[in-house]
PDB file of N, H, CA, C and O in Angstrom:
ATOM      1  N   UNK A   1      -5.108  53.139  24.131  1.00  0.00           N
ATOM      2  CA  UNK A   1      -4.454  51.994  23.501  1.00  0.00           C
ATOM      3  C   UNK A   1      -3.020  51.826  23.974  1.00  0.00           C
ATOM      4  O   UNK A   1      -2.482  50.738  24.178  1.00  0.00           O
ATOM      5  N   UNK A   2      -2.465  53.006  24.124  1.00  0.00           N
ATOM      6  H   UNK A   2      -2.902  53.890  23.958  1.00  0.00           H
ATOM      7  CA  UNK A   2      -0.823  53.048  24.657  1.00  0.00           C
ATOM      8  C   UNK A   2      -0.548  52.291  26.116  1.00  0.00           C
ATOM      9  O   UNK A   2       0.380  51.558  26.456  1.00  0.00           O
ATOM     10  N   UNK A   3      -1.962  52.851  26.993  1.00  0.00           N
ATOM     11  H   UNK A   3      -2.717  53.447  26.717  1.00  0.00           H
ATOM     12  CA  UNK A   3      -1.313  51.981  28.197  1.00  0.00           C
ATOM     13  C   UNK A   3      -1.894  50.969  28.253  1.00  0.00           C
ATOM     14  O   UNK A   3      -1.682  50.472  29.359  1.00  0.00           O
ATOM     15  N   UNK A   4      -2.800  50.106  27.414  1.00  0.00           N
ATOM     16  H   UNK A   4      -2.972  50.510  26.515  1.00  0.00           H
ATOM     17  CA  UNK A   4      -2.679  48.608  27.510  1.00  0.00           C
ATOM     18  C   UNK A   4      -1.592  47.575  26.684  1.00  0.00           C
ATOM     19  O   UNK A   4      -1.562  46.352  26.820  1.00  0.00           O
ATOM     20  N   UNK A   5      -0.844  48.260  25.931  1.00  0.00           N
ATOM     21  H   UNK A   5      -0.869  49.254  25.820  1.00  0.00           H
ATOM     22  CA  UNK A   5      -0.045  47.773  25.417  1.00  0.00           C
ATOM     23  C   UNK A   5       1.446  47.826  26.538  1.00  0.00           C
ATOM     24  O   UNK A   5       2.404  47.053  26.562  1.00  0.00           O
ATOM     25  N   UNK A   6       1.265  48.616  27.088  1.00  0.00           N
ATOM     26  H   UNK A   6       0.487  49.245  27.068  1.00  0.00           H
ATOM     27  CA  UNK A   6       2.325  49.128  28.243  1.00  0.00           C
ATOM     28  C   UNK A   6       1.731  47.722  29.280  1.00  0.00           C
ATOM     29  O   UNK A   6       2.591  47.116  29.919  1.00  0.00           O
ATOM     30  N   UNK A   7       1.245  47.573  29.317  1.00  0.00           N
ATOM     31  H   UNK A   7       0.546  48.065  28.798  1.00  0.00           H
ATOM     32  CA  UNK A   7       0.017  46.532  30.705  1.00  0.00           C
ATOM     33  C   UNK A   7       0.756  45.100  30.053  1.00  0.00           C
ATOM     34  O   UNK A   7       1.239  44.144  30.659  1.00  0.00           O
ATOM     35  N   UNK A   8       0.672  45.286  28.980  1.00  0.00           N
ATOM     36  H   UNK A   8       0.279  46.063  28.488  1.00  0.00           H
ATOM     37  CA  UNK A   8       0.836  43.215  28.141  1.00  0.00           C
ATOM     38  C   UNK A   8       2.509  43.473  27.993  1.00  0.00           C
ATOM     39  O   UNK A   8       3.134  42.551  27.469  1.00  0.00           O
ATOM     40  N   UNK A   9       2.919  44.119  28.226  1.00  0.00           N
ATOM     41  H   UNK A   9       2.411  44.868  28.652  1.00  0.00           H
ATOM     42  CA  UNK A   9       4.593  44.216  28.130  1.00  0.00           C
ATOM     43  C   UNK A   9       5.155  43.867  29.324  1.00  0.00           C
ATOM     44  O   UNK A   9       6.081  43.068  29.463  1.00  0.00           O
ATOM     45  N   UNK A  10       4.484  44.581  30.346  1.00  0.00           N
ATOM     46  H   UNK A  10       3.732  45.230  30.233  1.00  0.00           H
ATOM     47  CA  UNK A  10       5.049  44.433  31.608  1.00  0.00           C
ATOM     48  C   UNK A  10       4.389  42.834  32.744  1.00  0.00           C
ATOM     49  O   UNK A  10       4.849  42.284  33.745  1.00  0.00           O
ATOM     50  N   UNK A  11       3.176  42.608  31.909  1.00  0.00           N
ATOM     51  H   UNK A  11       2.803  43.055  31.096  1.00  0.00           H
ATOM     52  CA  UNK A  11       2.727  41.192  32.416  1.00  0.00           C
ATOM     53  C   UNK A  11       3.337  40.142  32.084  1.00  0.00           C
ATOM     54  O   UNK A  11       3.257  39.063  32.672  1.00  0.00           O
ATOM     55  N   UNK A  12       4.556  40.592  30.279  1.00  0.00           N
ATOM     56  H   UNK A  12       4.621  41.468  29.801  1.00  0.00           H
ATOM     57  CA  UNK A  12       5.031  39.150  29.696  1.00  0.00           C
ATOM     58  C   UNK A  12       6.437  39.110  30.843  1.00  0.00           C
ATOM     59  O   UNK A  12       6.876  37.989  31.104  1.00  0.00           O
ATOM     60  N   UNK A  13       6.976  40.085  31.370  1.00  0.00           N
ATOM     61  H   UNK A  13       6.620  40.995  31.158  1.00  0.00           H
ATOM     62  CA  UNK A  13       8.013  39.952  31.955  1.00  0.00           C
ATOM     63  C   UNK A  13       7.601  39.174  33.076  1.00  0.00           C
ATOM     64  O   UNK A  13       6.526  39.141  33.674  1.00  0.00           O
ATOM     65  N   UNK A  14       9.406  38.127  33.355  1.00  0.00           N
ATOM     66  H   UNK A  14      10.280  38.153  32.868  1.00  0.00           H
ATOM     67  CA  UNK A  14       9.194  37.177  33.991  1.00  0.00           C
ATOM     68  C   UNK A  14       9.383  37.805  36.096  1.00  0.00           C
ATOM     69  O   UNK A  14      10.413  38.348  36.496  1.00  0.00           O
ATOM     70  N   UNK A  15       8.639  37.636  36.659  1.00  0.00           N
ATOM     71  H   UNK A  15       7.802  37.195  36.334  1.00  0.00           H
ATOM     72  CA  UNK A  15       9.525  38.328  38.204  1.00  0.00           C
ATOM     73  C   UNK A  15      10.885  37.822  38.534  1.00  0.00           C
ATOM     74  O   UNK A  15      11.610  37.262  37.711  1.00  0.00           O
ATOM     75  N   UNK A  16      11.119  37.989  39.467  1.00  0.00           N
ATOM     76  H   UNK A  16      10.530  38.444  40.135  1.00  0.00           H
ATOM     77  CA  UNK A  16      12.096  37.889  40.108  1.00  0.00           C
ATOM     78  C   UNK A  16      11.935  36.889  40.921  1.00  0.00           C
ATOM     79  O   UNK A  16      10.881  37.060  41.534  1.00  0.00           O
ATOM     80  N   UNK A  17      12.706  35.478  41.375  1.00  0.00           N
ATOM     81  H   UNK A  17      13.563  35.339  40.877  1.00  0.00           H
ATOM     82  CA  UNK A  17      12.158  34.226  42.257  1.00  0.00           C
ATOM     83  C   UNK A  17      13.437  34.517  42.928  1.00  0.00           C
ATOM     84  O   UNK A  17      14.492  35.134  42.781  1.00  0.00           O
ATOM     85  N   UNK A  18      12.637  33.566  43.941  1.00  0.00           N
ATOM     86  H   UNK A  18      11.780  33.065  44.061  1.00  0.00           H
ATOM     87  CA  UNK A  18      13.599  32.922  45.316  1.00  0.00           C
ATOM     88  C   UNK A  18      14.542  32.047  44.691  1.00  0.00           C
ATOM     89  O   UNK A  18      15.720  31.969  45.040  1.00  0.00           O
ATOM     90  N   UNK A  19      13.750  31.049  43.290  1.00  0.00           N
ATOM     91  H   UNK A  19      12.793  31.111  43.006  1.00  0.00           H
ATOM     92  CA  UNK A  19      14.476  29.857  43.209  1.00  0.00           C
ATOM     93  C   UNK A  19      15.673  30.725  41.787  1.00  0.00           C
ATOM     94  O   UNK A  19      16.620  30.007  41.466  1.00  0.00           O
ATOM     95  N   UNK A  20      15.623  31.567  41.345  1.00  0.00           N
ATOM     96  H   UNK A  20      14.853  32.150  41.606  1.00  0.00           H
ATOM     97  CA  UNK A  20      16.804  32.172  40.480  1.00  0.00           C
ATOM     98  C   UNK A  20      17.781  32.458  41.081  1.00  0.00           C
ATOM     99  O   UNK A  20      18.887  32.480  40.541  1.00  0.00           O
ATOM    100  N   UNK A  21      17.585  32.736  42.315  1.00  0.00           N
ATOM    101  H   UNK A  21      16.686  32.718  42.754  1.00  0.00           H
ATOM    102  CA  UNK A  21      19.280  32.540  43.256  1.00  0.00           C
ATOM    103  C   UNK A  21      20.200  31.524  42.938  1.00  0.00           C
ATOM    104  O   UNK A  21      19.828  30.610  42.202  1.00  0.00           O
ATOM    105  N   UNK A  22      21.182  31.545  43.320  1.00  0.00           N
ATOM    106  H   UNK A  22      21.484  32.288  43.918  1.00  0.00           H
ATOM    107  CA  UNK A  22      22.496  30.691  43.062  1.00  0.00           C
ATOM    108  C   UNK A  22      21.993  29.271  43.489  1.00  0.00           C
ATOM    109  O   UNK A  22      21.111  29.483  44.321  1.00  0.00           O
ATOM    110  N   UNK A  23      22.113  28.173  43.342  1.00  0.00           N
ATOM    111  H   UNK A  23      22.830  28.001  42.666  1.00  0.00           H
ATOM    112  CA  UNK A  23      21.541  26.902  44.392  1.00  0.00           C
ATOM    113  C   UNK A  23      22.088  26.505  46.096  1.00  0.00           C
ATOM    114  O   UNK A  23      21.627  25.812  47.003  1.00  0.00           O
ATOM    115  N   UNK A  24      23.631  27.591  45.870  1.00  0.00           N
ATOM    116  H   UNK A  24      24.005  28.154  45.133  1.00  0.00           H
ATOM    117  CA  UNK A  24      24.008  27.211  47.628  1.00  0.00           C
ATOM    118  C   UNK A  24      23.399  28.142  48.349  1.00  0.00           C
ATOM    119  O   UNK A  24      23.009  27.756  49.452  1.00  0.00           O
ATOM    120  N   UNK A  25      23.180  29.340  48.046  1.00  0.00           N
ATOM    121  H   UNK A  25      23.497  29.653  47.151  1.00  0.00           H
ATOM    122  CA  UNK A  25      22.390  30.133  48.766  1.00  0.00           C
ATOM    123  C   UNK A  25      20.741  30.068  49.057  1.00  0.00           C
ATOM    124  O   UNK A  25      20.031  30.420  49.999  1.00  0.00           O
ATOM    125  N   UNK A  26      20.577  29.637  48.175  1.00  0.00           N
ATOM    126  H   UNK A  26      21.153  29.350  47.410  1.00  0.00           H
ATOM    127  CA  UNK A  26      18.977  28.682  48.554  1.00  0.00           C
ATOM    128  C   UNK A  26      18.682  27.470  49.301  1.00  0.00           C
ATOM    129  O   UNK A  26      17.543  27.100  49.587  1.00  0.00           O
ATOM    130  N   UNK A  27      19.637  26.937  49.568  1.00  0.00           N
ATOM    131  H   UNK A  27      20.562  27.238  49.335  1.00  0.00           H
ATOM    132  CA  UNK A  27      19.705  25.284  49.889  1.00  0.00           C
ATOM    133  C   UNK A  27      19.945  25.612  51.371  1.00  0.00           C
ATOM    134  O   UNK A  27      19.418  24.998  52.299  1.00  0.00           O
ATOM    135  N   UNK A  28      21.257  27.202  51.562  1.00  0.00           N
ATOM    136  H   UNK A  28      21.685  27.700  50.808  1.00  0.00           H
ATOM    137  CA  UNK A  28      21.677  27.392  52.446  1.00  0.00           C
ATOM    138  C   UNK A  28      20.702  28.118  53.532  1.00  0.00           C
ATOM    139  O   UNK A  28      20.629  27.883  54.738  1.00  0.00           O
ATOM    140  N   UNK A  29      19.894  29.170  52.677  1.00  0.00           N
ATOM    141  H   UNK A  29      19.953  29.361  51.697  1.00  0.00           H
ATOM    142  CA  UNK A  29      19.152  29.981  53.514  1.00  0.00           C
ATOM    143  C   UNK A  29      18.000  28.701  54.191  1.00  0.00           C
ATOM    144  O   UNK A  29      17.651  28.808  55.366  1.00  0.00           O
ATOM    145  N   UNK A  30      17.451  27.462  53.275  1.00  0.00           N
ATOM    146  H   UNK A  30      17.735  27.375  52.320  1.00  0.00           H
ATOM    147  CA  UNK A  30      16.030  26.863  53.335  1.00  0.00           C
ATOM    148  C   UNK A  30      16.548  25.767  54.867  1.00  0.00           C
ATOM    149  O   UNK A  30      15.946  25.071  55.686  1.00  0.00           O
ATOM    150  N   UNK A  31      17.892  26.124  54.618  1.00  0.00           N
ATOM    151  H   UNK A  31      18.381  26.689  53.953  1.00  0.00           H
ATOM    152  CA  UNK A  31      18.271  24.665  55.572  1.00  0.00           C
ATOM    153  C   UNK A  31      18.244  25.131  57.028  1.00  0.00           C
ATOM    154  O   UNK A  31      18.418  24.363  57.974  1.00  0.00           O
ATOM    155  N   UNK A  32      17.968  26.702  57.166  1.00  0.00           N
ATOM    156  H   UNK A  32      17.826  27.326  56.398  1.00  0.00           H
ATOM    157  CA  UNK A  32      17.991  27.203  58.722  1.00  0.00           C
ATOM    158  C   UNK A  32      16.613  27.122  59.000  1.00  0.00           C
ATOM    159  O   UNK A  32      16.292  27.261  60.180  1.00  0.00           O
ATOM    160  N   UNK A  33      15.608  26.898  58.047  1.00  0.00           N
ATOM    161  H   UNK A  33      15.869  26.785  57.088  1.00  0.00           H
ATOM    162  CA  UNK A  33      14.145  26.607  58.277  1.00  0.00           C
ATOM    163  C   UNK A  33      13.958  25.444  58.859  1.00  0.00           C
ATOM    164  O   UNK A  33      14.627  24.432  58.649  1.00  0.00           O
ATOM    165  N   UNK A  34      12.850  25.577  59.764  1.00  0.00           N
ATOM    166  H   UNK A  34      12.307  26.399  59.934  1.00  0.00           H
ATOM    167  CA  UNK A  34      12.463  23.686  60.740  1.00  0.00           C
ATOM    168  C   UNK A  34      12.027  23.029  59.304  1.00  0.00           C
ATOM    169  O   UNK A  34      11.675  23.571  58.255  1.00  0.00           O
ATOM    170  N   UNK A  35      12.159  21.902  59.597  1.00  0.00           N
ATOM    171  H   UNK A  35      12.445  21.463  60.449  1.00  0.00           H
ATOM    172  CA  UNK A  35      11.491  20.882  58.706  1.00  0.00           C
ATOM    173  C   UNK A  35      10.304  20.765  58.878  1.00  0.00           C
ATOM    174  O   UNK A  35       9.610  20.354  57.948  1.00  0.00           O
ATOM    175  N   UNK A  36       9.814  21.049  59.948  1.00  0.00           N
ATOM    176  H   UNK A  36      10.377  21.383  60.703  1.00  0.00           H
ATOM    177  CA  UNK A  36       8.288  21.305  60.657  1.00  0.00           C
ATOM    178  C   UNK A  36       7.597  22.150  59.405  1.00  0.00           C
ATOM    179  O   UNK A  36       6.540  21.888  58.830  1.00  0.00           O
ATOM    180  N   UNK A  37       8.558  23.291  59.151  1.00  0.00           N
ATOM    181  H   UNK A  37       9.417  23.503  59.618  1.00  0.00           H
ATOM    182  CA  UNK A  37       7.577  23.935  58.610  1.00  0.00           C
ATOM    183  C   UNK A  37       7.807  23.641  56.792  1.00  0.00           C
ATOM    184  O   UNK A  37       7.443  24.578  56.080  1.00  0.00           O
ATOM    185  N   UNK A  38       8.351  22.468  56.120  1.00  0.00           N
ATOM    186  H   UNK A  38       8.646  21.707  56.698  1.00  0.00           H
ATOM    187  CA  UNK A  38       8.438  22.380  55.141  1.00  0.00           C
ATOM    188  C   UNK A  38       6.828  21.812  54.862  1.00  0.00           C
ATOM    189  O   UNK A  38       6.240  22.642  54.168  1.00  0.00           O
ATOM    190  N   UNK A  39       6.270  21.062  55.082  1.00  0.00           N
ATOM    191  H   UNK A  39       6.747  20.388  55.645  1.00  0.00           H
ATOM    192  CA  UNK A  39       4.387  21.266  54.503  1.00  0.00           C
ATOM    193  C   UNK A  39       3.868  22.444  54.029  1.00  0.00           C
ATOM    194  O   UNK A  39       3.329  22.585  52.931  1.00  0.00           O
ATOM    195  N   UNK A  40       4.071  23.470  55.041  1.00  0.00           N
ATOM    196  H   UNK A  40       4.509  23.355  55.932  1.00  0.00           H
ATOM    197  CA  UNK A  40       3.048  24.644  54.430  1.00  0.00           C
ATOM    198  C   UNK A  40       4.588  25.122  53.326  1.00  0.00           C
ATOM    199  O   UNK A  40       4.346  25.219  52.123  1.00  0.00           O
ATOM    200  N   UNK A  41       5.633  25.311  53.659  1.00  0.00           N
ATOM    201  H   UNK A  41       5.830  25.231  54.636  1.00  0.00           H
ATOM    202  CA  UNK A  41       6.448  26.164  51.906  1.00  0.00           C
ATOM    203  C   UNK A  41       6.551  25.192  51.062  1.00  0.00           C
ATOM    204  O   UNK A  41       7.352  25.291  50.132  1.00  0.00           O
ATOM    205  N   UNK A  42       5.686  23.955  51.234  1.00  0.00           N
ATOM    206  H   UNK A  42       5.035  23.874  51.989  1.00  0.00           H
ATOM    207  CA  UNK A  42       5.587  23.274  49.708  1.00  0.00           C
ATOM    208  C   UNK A  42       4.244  23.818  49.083  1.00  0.00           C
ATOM    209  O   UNK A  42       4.317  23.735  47.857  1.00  0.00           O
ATOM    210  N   UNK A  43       3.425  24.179  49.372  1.00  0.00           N
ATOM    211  H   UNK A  43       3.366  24.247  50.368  1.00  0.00           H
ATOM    212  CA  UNK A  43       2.689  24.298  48.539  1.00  0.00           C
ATOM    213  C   UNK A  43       2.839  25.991  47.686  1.00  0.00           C
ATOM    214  O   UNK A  43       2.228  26.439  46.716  1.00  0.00           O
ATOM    215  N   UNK A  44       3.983  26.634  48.607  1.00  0.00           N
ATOM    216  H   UNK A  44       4.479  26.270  49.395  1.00  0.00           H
ATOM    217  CA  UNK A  44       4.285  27.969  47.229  1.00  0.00           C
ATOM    218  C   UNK A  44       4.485  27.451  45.822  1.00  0.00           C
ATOM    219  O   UNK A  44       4.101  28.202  44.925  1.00  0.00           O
ATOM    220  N   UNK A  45       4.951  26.449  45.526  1.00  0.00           N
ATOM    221  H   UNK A  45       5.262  25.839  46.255  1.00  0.00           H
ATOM    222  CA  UNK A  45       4.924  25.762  43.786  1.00  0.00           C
ATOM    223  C   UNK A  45       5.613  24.664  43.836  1.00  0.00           C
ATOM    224  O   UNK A  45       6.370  24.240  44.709  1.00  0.00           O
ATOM    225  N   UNK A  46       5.148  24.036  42.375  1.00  0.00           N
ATOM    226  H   UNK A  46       4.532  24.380  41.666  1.00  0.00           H
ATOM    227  CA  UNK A  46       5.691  22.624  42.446  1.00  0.00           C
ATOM    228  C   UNK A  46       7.685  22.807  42.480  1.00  0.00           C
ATOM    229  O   UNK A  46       8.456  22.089  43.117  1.00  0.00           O
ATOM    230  N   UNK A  47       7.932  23.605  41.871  1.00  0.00           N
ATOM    231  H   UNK A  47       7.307  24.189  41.354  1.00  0.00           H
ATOM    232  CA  UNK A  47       9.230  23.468  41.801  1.00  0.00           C
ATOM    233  C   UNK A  47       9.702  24.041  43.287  1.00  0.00           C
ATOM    234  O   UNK A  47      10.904  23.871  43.489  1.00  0.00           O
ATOM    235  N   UNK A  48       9.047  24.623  44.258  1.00  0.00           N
ATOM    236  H   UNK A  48       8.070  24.761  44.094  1.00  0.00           H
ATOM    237  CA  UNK A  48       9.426  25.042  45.713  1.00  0.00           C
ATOM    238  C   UNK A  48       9.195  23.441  46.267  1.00  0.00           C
ATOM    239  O   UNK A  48       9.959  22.931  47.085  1.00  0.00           O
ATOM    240  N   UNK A  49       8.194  22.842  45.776  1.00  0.00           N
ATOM    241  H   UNK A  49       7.573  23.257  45.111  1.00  0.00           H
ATOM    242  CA  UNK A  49       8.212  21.571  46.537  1.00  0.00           C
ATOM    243  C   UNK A  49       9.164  20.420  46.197  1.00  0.00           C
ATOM    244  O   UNK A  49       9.289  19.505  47.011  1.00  0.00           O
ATOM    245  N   UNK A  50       9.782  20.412  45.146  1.00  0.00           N
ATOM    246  H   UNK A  50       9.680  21.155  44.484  1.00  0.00           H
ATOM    247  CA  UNK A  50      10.700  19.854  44.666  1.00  0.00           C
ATOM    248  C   UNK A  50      12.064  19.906  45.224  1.00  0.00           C
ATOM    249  O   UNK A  50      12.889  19.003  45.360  1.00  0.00           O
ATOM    250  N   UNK A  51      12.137  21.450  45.586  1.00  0.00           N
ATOM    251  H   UNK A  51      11.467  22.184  45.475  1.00  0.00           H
ATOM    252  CA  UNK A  51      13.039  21.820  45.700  1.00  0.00           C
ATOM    253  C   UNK A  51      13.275  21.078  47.619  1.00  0.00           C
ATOM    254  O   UNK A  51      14.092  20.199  47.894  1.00  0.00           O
ATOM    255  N   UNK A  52      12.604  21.550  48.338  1.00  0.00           N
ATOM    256  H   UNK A  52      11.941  22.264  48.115  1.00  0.00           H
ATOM    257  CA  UNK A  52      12.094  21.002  49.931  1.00  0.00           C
ATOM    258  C   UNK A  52      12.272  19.590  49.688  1.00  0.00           C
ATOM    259  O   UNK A  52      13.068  19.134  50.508  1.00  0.00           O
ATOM    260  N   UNK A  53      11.901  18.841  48.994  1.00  0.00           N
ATOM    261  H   UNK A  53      11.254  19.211  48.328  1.00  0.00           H
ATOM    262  CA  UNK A  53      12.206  17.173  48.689  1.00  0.00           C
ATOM    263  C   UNK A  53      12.993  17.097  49.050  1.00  0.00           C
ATOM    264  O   UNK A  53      13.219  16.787  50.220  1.00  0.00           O
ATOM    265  N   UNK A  54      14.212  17.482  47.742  1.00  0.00           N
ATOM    266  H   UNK A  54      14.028  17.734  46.792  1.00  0.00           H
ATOM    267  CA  UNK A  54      15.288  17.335  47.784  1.00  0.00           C
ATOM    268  C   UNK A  54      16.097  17.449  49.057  1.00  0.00           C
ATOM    269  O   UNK A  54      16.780  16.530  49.508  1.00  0.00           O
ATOM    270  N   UNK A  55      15.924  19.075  49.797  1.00  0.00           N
ATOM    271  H   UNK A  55      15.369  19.822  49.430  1.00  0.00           H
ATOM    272  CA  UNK A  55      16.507  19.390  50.731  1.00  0.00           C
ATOM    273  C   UNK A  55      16.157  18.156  51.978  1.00  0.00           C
ATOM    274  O   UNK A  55      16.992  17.680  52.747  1.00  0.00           O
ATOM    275  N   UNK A  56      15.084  17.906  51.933  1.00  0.00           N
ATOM    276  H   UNK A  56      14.406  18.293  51.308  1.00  0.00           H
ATOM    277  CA  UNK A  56      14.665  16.940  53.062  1.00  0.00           C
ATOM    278  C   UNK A  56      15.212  15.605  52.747  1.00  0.00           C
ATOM    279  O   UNK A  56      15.353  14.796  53.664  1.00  0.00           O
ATOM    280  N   UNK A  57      15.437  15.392  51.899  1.00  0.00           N
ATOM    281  H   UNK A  57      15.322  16.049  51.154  1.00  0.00           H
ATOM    282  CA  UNK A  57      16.129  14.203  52.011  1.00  0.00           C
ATOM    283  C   UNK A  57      17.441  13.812  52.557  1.00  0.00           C
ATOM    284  O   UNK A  57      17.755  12.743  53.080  1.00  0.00           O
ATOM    285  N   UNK A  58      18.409  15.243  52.268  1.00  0.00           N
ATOM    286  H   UNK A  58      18.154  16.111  51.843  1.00  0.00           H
ATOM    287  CA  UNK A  58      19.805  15.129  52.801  1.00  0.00           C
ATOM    288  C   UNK A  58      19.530  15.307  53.880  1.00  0.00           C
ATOM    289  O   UNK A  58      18.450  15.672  54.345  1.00  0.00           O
ATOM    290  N   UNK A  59      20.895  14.960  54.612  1.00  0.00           N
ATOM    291  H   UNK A  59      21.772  14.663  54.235  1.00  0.00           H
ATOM    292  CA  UNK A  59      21.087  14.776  56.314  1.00  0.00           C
ATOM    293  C   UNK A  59      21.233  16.103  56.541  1.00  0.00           C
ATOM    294  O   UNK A  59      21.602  16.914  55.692  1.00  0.00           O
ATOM    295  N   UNK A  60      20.954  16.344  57.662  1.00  0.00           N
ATOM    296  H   UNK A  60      20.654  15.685  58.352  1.00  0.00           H
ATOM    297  CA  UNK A  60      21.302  17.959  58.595  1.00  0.00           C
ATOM    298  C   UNK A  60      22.913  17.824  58.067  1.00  0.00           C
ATOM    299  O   UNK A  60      23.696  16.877  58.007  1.00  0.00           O
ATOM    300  N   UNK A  61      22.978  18.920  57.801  1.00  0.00           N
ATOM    301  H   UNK A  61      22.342  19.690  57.849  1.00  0.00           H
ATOM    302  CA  UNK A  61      24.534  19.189  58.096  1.00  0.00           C
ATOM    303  C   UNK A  61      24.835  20.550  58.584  1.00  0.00           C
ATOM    304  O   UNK A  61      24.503  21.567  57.973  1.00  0.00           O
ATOM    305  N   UNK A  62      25.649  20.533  60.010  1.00  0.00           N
ATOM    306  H   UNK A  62      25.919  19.707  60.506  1.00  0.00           H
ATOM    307  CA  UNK A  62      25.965  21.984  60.535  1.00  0.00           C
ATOM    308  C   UNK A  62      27.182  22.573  59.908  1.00  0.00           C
ATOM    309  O   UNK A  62      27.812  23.536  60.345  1.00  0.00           O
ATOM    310  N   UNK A  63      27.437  21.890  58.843  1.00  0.00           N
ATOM    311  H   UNK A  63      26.926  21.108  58.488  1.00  0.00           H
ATOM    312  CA  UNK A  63      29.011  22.827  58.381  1.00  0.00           C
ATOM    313  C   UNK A  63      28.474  24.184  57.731  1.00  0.00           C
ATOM    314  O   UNK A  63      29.136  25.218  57.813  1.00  0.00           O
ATOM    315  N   UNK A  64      26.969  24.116  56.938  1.00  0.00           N
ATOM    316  H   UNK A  64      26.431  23.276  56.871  1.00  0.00           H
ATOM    317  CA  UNK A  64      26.273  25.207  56.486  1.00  0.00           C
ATOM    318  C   UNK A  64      25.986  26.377  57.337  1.00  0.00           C
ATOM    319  O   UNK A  64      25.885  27.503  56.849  1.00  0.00           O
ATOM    320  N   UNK A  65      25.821  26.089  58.884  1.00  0.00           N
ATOM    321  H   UNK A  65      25.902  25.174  59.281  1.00  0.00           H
ATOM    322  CA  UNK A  65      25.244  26.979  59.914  1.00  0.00           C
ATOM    323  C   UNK A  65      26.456  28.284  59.617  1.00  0.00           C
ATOM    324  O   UNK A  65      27.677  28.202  59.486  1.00  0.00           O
ATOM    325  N   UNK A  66      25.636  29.343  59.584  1.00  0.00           N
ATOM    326  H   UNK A  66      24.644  29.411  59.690  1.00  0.00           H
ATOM    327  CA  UNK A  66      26.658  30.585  59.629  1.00  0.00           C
ATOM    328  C   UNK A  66      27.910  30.280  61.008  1.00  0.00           C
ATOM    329  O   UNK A  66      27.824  29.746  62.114  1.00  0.00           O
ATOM    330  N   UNK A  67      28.879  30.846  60.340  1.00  0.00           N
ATOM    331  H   UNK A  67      28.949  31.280  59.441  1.00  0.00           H
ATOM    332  CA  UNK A  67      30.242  30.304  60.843  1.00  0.00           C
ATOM    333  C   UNK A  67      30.494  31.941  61.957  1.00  0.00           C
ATOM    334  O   UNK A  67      31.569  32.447  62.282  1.00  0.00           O
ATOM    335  N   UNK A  68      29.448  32.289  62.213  1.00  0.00           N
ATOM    336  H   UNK A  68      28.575  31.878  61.949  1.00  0.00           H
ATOM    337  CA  UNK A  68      29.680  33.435  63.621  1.00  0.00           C
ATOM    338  C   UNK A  68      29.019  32.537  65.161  1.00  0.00           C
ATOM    339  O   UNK A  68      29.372  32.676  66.332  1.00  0.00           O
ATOM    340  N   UNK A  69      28.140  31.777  64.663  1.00  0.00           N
ATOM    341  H   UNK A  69      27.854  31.664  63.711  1.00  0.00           H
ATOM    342  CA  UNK A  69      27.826  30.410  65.948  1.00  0.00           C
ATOM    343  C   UNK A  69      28.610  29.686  66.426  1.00  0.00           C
ATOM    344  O   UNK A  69      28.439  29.082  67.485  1.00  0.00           O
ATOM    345  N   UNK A  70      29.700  29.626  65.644  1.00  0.00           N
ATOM    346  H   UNK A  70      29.838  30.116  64.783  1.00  0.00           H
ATOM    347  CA  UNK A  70      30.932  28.355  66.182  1.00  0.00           C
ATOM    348  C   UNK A  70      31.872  29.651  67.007  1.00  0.00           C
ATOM    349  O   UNK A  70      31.932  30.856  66.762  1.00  0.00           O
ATOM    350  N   UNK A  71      32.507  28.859  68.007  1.00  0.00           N
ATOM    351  H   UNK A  71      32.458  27.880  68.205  1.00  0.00           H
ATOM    352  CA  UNK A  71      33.589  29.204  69.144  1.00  0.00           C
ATOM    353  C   UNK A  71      34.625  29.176  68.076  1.00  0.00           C
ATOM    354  O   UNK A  71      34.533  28.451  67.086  1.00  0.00           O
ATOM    355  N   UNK A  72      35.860  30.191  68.366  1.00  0.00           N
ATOM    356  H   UNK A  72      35.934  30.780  69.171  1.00  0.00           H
ATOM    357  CA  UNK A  72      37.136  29.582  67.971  1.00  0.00           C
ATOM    358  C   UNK A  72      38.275  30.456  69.350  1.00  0.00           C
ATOM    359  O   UNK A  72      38.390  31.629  69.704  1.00  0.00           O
ATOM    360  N   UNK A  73      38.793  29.435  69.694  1.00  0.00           N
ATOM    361  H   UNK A  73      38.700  28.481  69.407  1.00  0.00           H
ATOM    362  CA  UNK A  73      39.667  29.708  71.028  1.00  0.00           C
ATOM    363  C   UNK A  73      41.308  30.923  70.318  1.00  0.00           C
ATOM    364  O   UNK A  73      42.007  30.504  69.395  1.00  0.00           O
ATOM    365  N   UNK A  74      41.484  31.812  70.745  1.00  0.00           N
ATOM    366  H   UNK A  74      40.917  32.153  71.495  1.00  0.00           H
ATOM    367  CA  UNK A  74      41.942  32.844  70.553  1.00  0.00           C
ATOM    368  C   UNK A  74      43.441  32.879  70.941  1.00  0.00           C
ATOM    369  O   UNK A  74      44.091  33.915  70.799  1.00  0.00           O
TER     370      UNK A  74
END
């Protein structure tokens, strides 16, 4: 009886998501992904597909690109 009660305790807990991250660090990491491949990571969940909407709708912007790619003259 002890370890199914141990089993329904640890099933009510919620995991850990991609989308509980901060929103710039998600927006930031999803935006180095092709857009090519936003079809297949929409269907991980509606709120992953929501989330890809959104992102697809804004314009590219390279100010996000990690800032070790850009030149700076010395």
């Amino acid at each position: 009886m002890k370890k199914k009660k141990e089993e329904s305790l640890s099933s009510s807990e919620s995991p850990l998501s991609f989308l509980s991250l901060p929103h710039d660090i998600v927006f930031n990491t999803l935006a180095r992904i092709p857009r090519t491949s936003y079809p297949n990571l929409s269907l991980v969940s509606k709120s992953f597909r929501s989330l890809l909407s959104s992102l697809a709708s804004r314009p590219h912007d390279h100010s996000s690109e990690d800032p070790r790619s850009t030149s700076t003259s010395a």
